[in-house]
N, C-alpha and C positions, 0 to 999 in steps of 0.2 A: 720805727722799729725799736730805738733805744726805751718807748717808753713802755710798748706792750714786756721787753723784758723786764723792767724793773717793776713792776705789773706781779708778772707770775713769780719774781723773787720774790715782790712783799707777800703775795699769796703763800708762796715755801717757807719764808721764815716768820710771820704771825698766824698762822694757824697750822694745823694740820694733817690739811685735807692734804693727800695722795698725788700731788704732780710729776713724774716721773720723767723729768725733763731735766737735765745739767745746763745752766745758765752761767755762759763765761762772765762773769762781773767781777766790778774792785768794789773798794769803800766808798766811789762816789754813786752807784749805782744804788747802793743801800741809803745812803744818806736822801738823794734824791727822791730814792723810793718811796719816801715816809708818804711824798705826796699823796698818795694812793690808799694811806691808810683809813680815810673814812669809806671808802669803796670797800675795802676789806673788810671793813664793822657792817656794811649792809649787804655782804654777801653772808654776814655770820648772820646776821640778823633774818635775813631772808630765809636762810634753810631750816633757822628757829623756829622762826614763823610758819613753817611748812609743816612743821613736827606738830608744833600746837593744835593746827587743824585736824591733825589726823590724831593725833592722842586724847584732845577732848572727847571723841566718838567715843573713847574705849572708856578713860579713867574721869575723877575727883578732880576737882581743882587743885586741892591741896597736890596730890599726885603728880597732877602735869606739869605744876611751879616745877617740882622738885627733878622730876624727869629732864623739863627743860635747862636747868644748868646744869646737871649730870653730862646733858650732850653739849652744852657751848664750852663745858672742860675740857670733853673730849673734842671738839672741834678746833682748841687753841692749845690740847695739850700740855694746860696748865702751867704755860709760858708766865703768865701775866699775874697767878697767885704766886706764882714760884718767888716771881721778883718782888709781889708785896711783902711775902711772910721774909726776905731777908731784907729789905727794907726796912722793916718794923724790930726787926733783928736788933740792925747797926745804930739808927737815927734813934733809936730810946732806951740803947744800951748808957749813956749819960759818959761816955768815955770819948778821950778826943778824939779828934776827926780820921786819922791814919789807925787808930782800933777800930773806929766805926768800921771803915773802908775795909778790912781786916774780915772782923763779923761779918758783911755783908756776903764775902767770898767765902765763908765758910758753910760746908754743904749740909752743917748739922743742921738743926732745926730746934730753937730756943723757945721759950715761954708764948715771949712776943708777939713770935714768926705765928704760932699756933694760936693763939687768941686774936691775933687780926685777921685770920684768914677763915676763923670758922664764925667770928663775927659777922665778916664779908659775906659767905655765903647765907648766915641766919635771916641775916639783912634782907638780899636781896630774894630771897626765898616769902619770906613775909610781904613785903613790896609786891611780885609780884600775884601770890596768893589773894591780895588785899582790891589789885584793879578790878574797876568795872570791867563786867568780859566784854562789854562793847568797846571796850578803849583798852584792853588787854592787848591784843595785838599791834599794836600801834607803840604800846612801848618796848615789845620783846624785835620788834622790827628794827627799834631805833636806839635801845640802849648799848650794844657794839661799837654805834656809828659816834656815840657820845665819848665813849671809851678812846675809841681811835685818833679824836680827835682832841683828846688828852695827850695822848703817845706825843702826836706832831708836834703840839704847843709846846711842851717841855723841851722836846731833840730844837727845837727853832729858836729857842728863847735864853737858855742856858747854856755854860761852859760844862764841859766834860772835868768830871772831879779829879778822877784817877791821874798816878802821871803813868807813863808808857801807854800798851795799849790796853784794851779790855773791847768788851763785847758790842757796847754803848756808845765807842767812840766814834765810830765812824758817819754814824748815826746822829751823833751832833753832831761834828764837826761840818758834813757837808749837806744836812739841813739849817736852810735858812729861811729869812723873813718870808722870802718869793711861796717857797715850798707852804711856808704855813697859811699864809692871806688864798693862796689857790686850794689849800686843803678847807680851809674856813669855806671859803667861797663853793666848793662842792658838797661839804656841808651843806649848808646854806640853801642849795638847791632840792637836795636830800631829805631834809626837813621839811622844806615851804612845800616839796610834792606829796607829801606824807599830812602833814599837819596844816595846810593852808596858810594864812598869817599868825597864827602859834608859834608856827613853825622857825617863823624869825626872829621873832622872838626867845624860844627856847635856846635857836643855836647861839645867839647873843649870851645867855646864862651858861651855855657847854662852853663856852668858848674863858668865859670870865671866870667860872669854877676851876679849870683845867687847869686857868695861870695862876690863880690862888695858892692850890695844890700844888704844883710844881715850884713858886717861890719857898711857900713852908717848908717843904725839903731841900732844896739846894741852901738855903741860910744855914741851915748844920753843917752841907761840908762842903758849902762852896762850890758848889756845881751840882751835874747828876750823872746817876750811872745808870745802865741798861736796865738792874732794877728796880732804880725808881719810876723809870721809863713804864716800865709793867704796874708797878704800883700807880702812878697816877692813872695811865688806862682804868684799872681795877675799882679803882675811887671813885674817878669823877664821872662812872656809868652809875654806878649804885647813889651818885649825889643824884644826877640825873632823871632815877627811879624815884628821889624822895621827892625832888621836885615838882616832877611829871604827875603825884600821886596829890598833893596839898594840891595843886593846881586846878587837877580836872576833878580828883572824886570830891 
């Protein structure tokens, strides 16, 4: 029981979709929950992929890319750019690490914040534009699950920067090793059912990009916060796409 709830929490709080259910939970239920987040990226991914089908009948390629991250915005409610552009904020504001930490809480919206994040979408706008459409679907399926499984590796790997509390914390603190090697490993299955032996391969490269990315940030301030959290997601789906794209086309 305790896991189908922590299930429909991680559903309420990484995305957006509509569950109108109040779920008594603490900070372990979240932390634990993380498990659950590459299931989360192929539920985003799935309904992506649903869209595709039926918007290719109508529009352009160019069009459908762009349609398509229009609605995984709106499907995660721009949780995950939010947290990149203040990310991009604090970590290259050049200022120590308790400014950093400062910037990143702050709800304006800097240079930075606004050039990583419309980079982010350029990116992955082109990327998808760019696949074979026989192998189109295959990446719009799986780059969430790549994402999400950035989220985990970070909350599992790293100390919480901030001191008291914050948004993030709880999220690391009571994700651990267990949580990530089981989230890899659903992964793992996720892919190989999707991509055959590619597939173990790939989650091998999701898995090692994810920790890359999450070390580069926590070495500034020593840890991470719920927005770097979002920004790795953010990152290491669109590394994903560049991968996925050298790879196959």
């Amino acid at each position: 029981m305790k896991h189908i709830k922590r299930f429909i929490l991680m559903v309420q709080f990484l995305t957006a979709i509509p569950i109108p259910l109040k779920i008594n939970c603490d900070e372990e239920d979240c932390g634990k929950g993380l498990v659950f987040a590459p299931v989360i990226g192929l539920l985003l991914g799935g309904i992506l992929t649903a869209f595709f089908f039926i918007l290719k009948q109508f529009f352009s390629p160019g069009i459908v890319s762009t349609l398509i991250l229009i609605i995984y915005i709106g499907l995660t409610g721009g949780l995950n750019l939010d947290g990149l552009g203040d990310t991009f904020d604090g970590l290259f504001s050049n200022r120590p690490k308790e400014r950093m930490l400062e910037i990143m809480r702050d709800s304006r919206i800097g240079t930075n914040a606004l050039l990583g994040v419309v980079c982010i979408i350029l990116l992955n706008y082109s990327l998808l534009n760019a696949f074979l459409e026989s192998f189109l679907p295959k990446a719009i399926l799986l780059f969430p699950v790549a994402g999400r499984i950035g989220t985990l590796i970070g909350a599992g790997s790293s100390a919480y920067a901030r001191e008291g509390e914050g948004l993030g914390k709880s999220f690391v603190h009571y994700c651990t090793i267990k949580e990530v090697l089981i989230g890899i490993f659903i992964c793992l299955l996720i892919f190989f059912s999707v991509m055959g032996l590619d597939g173990l391969l790939m989650t091998f490269v999701t898995f090692v990009t994810g920790l890359i990315i999450v070390k580069f940030f926590s070495r500034k301030i020593n840890g991470v916060t719920g927005d770097i959290l979002g920004a790795v997601c953010e990152l290491n789906q669109t590394v994903f796409l560049v991968i996925m794209y050298l790879y196959f086309n």
